[in-house]
N, C-alpha and C positions, 0 to 999 in steps of 0.2 A: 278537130281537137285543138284546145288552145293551147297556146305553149307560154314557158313563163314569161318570159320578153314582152310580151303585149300588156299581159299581166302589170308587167314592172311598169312600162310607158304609161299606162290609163293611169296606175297611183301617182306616178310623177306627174301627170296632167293635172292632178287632182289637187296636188300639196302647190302648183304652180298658180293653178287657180284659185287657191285659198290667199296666196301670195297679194293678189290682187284687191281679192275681196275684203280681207282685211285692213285694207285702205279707208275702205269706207264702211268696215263694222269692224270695231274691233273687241267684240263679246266673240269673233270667230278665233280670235289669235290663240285661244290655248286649243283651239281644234288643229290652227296652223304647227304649231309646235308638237303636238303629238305624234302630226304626218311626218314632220320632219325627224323627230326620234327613231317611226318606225322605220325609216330609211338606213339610219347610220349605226341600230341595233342588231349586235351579230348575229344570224338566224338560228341557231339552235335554241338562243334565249329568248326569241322575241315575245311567247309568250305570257311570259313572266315579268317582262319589262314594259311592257304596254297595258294598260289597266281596260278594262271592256266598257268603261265607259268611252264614249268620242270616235274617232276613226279606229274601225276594227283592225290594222297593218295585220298581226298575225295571221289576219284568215283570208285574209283579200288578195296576200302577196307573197309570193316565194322565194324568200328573200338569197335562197340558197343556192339558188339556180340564178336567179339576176343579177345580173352584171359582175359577179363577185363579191356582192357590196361590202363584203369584210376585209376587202385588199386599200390600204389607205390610198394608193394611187389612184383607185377609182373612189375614193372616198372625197380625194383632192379634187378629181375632177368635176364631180357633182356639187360638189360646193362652184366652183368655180361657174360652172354653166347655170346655176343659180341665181347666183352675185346679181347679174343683170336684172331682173325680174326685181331685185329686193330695192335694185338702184330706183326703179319704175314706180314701183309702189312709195318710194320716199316722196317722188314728186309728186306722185295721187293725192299722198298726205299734206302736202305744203297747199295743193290747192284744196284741199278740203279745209284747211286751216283758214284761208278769205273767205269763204264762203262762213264758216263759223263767226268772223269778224264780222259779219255783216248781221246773221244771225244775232249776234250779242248787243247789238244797237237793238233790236226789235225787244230783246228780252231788258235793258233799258229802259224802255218804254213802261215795260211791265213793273219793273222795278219804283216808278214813278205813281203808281196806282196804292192808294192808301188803305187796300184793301190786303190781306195775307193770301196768298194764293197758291196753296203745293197741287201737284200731280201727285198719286201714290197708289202701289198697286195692294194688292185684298189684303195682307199681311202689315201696311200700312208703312212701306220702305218708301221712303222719298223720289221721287223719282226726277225733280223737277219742283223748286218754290224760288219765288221771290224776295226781294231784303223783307220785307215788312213782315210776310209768315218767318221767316228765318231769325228776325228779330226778337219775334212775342217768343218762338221756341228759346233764345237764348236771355228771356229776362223772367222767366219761371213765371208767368203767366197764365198758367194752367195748360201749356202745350210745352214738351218739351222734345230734346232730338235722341236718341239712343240707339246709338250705332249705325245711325240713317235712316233709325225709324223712326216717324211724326206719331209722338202718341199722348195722349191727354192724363190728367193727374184726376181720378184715378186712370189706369191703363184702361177699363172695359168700358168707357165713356165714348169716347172715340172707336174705338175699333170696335164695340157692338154699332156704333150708327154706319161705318163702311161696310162690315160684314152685313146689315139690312138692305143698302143700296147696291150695293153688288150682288148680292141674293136674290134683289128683285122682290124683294119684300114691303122695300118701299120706293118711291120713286126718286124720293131725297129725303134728308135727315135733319134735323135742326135742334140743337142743344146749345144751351149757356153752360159757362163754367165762374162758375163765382168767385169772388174772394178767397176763399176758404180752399182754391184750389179741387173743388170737386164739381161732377157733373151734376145741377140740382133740378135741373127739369126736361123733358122733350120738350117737342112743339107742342103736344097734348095737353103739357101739364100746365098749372099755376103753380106759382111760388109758395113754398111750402111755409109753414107755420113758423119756422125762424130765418125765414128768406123776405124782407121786403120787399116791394117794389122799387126802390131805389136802392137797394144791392142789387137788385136780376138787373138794373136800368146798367148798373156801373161793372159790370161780368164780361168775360170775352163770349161773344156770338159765335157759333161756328154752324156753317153749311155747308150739307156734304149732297153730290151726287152724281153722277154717271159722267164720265169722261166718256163720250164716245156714245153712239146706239148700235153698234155691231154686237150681234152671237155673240153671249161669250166674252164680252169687254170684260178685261179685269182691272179696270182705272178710274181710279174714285177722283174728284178735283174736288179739295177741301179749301170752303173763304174762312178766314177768319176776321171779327171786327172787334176794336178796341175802345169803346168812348174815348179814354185818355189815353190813348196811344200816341197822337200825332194832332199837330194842329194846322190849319189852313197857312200856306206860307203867309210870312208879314209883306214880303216884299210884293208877293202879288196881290195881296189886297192894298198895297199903297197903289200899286201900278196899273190895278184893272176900275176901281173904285176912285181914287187919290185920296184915299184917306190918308192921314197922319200917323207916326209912329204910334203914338198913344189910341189910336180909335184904331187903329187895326189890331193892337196886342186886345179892347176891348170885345173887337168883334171874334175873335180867334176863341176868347172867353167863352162867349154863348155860342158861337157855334159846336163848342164841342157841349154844349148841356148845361153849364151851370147856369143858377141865377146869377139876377143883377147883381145882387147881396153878396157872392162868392166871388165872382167877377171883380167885383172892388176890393173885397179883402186881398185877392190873391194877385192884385195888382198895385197895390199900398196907398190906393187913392181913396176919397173918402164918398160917398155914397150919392152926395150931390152932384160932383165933381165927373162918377160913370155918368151920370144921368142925361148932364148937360153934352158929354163926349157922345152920348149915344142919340141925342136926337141930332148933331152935324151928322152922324151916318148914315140917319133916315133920310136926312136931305141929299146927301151926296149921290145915294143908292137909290132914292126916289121912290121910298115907299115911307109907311105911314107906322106900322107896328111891327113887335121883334119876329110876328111869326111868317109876316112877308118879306123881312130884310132875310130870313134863315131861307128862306125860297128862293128867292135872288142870289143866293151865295151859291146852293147846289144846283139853281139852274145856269151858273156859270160854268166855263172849263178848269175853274182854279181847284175845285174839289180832285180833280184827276192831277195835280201838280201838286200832290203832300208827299215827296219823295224822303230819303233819309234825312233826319236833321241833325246827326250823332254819328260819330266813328263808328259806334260800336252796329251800327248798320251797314257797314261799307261791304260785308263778303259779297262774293256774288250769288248771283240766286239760283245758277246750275247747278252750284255744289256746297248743297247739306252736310261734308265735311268739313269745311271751314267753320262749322258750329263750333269747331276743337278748341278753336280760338288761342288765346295766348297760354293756352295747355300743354301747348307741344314744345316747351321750354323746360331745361331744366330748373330746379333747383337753386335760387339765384347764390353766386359762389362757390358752385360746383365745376369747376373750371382752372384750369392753370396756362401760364404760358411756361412752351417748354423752352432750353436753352438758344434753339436754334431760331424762336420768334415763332413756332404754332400754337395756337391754342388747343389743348384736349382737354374735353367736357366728361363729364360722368356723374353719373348718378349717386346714392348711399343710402338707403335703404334698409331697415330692420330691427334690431339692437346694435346703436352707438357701441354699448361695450362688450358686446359680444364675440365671438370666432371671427376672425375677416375671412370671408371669402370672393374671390374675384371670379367674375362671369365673363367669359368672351362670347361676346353675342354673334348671333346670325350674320347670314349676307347682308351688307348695306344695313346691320342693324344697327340699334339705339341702348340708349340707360333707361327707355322703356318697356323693355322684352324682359318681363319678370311675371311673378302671378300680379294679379289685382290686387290679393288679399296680403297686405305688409301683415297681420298678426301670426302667420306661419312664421317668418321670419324672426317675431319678437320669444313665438311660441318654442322655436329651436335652439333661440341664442346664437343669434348668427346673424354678421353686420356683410351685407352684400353692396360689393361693390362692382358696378359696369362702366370700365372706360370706354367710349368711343374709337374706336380705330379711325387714323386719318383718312377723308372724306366721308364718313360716317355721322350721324346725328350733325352735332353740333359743332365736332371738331373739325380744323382747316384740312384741307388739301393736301397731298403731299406726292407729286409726280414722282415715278419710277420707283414707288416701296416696295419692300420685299418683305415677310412673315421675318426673317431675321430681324429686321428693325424694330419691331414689336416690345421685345423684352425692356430696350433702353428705353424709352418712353413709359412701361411702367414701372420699370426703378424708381423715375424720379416721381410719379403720382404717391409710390408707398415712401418715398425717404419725405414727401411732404406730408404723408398723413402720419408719419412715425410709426409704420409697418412692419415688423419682421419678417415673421413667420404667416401661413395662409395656406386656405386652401384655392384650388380653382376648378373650377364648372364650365362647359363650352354646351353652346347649342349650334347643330349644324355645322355650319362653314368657320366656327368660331374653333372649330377643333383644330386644326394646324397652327392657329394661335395656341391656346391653351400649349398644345407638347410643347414646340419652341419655348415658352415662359418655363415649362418642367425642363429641358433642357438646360438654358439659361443659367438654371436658378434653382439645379438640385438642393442644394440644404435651405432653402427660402421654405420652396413647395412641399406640404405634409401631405395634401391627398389630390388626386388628381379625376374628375368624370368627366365624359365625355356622352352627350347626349345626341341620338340621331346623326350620327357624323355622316360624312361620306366618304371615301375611300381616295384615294390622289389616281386620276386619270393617265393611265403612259401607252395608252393604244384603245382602238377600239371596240375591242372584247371587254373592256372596264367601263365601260358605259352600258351592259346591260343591268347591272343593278339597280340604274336608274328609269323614271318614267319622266312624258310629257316634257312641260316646259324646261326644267332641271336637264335633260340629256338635250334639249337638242340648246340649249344655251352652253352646254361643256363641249358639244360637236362646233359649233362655232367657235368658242375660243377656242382650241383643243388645232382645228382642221384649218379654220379662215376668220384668222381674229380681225382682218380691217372691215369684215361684217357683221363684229360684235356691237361696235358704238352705234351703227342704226337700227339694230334691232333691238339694243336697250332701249334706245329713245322709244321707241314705238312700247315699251313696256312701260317707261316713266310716262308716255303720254296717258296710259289708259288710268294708271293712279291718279292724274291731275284731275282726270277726267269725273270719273267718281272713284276714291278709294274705294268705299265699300261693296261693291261690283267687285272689285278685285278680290276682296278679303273674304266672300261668300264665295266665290271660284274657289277659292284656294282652301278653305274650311270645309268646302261640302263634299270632299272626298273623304274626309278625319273623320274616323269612327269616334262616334257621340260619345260628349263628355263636359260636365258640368263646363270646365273653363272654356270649351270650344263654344259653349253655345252661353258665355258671358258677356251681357254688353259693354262692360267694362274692361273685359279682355281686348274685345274688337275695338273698340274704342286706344287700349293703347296700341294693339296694331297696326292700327291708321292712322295714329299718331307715327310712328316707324316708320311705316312707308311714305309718309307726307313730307317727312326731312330726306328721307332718300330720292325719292321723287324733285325736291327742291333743291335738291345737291347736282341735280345733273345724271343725263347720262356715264360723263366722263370716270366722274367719283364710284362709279356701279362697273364701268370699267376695269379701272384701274383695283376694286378690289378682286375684281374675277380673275383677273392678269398675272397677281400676285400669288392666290393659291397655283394658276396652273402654272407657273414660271417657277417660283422661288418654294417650294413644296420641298424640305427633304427630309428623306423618310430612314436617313439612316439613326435611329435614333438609342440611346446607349443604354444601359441597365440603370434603374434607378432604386433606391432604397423603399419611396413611399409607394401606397395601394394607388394603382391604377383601373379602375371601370370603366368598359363603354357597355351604354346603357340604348337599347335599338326595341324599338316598338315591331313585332310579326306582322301590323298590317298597318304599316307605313306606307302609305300607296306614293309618295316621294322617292324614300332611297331605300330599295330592299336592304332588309336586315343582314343577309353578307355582303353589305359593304362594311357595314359595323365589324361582322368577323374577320374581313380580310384587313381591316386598318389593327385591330386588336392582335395580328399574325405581328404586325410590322412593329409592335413597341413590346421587348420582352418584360414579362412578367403581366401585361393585362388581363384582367378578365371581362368576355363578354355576359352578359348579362341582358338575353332576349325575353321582352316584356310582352305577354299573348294578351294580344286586343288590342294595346296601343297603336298610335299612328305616328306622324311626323312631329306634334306638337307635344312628344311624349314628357317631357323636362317641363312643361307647365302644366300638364293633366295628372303629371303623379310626381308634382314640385316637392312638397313634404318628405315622400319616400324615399327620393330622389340625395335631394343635401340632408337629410336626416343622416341618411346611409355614409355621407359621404366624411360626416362628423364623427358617426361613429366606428369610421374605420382610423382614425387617431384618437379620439377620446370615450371607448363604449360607456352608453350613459343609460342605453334602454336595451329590452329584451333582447335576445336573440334573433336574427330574421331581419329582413327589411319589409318594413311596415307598407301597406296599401299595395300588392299585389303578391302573385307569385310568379316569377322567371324561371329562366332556364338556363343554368349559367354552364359555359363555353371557357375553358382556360385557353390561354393564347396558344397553346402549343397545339390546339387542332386546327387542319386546315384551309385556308381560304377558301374559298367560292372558286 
């Protein structure tokens, strides 16, 4: 008969081995984190706090009998006996990191090929392209990037020809996309009645087909080609040829297609003048006419040397979020320096003259955590503002902050916008900002929500509300914070890596809903995590350090409404932790929303500060609009 002990050793063998493996996958690390949760979650709850997707802990382990794992001294110690194992894997990581550098010379290469070239699976998610495909995606071309996905204008142009070569329907797929931005023909067709031949000539080319001949491939490789995309370097046609400055910009001319006649115009010289420039090139090249000199040019190596000629080609080719481009900036003048020489950024968004409201955003969030859609905002009358918390988006650094420092910092953002009065809105981890500022700044603040919060951690029975990545990053800082900063790194890595991998992780547990499934949502997500990710581990530190250090929860009676607002199937932070933070501040009301998730504050934004306006100014019916809850006054008991 087994007993639990062996039981406990095989899971820990398991979450040890994930340890590892995660070095060199790290699509395993939220399998890693969830093992690690189910360890440091007290056993009566564990299975409520562990989600059925990923490592089953609940069923597999007894957590009741092993080892005690609810006594922190053995909580210390397994962290501790750990440590080592995590030290192991940093180093895995550093040499996977040379290996990558070497890697990135080969994709270099690729990068130098004048052709577009993505990897992408059936749904048509980037998985892998080069400057040049990355390029036509970022200059509306008739291919564009949406959320990481490679898709053609219109959408069903592209993804009916992958969805045929992946289906096996055909062996590969070949479409133009014209001027006009649509798909005008297959391989089948001709050019239709208002399509020339010299539009289909000047259209982007695209060919799609099978990455791979295994069972089952699901990996389309997509070329795209441009006539006027790119022209033959000048320098290596002076240096492989010696032609001249002038007979090389001529040759560059006809090699990408144009006549002679175009060719001079578009070089300001006069007709005679090409003429005479283009028979020295016949001599030089040693042929006789223009359609042997075009043979000699592609049967040289210089056609594979058309690398980027423009900045705006410089991302790299692994990662299709850099399409973001210089998006992931505020607002230029959105910005102040504070007295002490930081600068903090923030956003403003909605109606100019309308209610202010202030947003304190998520963990390591940004002034881009709002809906997509600014016309709610114009539609409410409501001027929304997101400062940055230091090391946050775009604002500086700020070693050893505490949630107390908070309020001064936005004193001085409202005495610069000439701010009174406001209300304020928190998502997630922004909630112990938020109370601090009602604290603060009792007669400032008129209303107060608090969206998705999560509850202040003082032992390890407060971490069963939470799942996965979320508990076992608060058992880290919580139990062994000098194993916080390398396991953030290894969380910033994977965003460098590809955001959007991350952002599909983290969204495919949220119950469906329009914003979840927004490319423009995901899109500012990744914007968010890409300034977080850029900031550093230290910055993603430093803010986790702060709730679990400087958190106080004894908070006073205040005049104005206070909500927190908790989605029932928030697979992040179960919904009492919402009620046990709404116990801690008198006079709150819970208000638990059935069907929502973590992402609740931008799935039902409207409802949300609708509610929150018209708990100082009723302006509309009765009722909060776009759902129905279930509301909790704070006087009933915690979880």
């Amino acid at each position: 008969m087994d007993t639990p002990t062996p039981r406990f050793a095989e899971q820990l063998s398991l979450v040890i081995g994930l340890i590892y493996e995660t070095a060199s996958d790290e699509s395993l690390w939220p399998q890693l984190l969830e093992g690690m949760a189910g360890l440091i979650v007290a056993p009566q709850d564990a299975t409520r706090a562990i989600p059925a997707a990923g490592l089953d802990i609940a069923r597999t382990i007894d957590l009741a009998s092993a080892l005690s794992l609810a006594n922190s001294d053995a909580q210390q110690y397994l962290w501790a006996c750990l440590e080592p194992h995590f030290a192991r894997s940093q180093r895995m990581q550093q040499e996977l990191q040379d290996i990558e550098i070497e890697r990135d010379l080969l994709e270099r290469v690729m990068d130098r090929l004048p052709l577009g070239m993505a990897i992408v699976d059936a749904q048509g998610k980037a998985i892998s392209m080069n400057r040049a495909m990355l390029s036509l995606a970022q200059t509306g071309s008739g291919l564009c990037l949406q959320a990481g996905h490679l898709a053609s204008m219109p959408a069903d142009a592209l993804a009916g020809a992958i969805a045929r070569v992946l289906g096996r329907q055909q062996d590969h797929a070949c479409l133009r996309l014209g001027p006009s931005r649509a798909a005008l023909a297959g391989s089948e067709r001709t050019p239709g009645p208002t399509q020339t031949q010299a539009d289909a000539s000047s259209g982007l080319s695209l060919w799609v087909s099978r990455f791979g001949q295994a069972a089952g491939e699901s990996r389309a490789m997509v070329l795209a080609a441009s006539p006027g995309s790119r022209a033959l370097s000048e320098g290596g046609l002076k240096g492989f040829f010696g032609l001249s400055p002038a007979e090389a910009r001529l040759t560059q001319q006809l090699a990408l297609g144009h006549s002679m006649e175009d060719a001079a115009k578009a070089l300001g010289v006069s007709p005679n003048t090409a003429k005479t420039q283009l028979k020295k090139v016949f001599y030089k090249v040693g042929v006789k006419r223009q359609s042997e000199l075009l043979q000699a040019i592609y049967a040289s190596p210089l056609w594979l040397d058309m690398g980027p000629q423009s900045r705006r080609m410089q991302p790299r080719r692994a990662a299709p979020q850099a399409a973001l481009g210089d998006m992931d900036t505020l607002p230029k003048g959105q910005g102040m320096r504070l007295p002490d020489g930081r600068w903090m950024a923030w956003s403003d968004s909605g109606d100019p003259q309308g209610w202010p409201v202030l947003l304190c955003h998520g963990f390591i969030g940004s002034g881009h955590e709002r809906h997509p859609d600014a016309s709610h905002l114009r539609a409410l009358g409501i001027r929304l503002l997101i400062p940055e918390r230091p090391g946050c988006g775009d604002s500086d650094y700020l070693a050893a902050r505490t949630i107390a420092d908070w309020p001064a910092d936005v004193a001085h953002l409202l005495r610069h916008l000439g701010i009174e009065t406001f209300g304020v809105v928190s998502w997630q981890f922004g909630a112990p900002y938020a109370l601090e500022l009602a604290r603060a700044m009792p007669n400032r603040v008129r209303a107060l929500s608090l969206a998705s919060p999560p509850a202040p951690v003082a032992g390890i029975r407060d971490l069963r509300h939470y799942a996965g990545d979320g508990a076992f990053l608060m058992g880290v800082a919580f139990y062994t914070p000098r194993l916080l900063l390398p396991t953030l790194r290894a969380v910033v890595s994977a965003v460098l890596r590809n955001v959007f991998t991350v952002i599909d992780n983290e969204l495919s547990k949220e119950p469906a809903s329009a914003v979840v499934n927004d490319p423009q949502f995901r899109a500012q997500r990744a914007r968010t995590l890409q300034k977080a990710a850029k900031n550093g581990a230290k910055c993603a530190q430093a803010e986790m350090l702060a709730v679990f250090q400087t958190w106080k929860t004894d908070y006073p009676a205040w005049a104005f409404p206070t909500t927190v607002w908790h989605g029932d199937a928030d697979p992040q932070v179960h919904w009492q932790a919402g009620q046990r933070l709404a116990a801690l501040v008198p006079g709150a009301v819970l208000q638990r929303v059935p069907g929502a998730g973590h992402f609740l504050l931008f799935s039902h934004w409207k409802a949300i500060l609708g509610a929150l306006k018209d708990s100082v100014v009723p302006s509309r019916s009765a009722g909060t609009p776009g759902f129905t809850s279930a509301t909790t006054p704070t006087s009933a008991a915690a979880a």
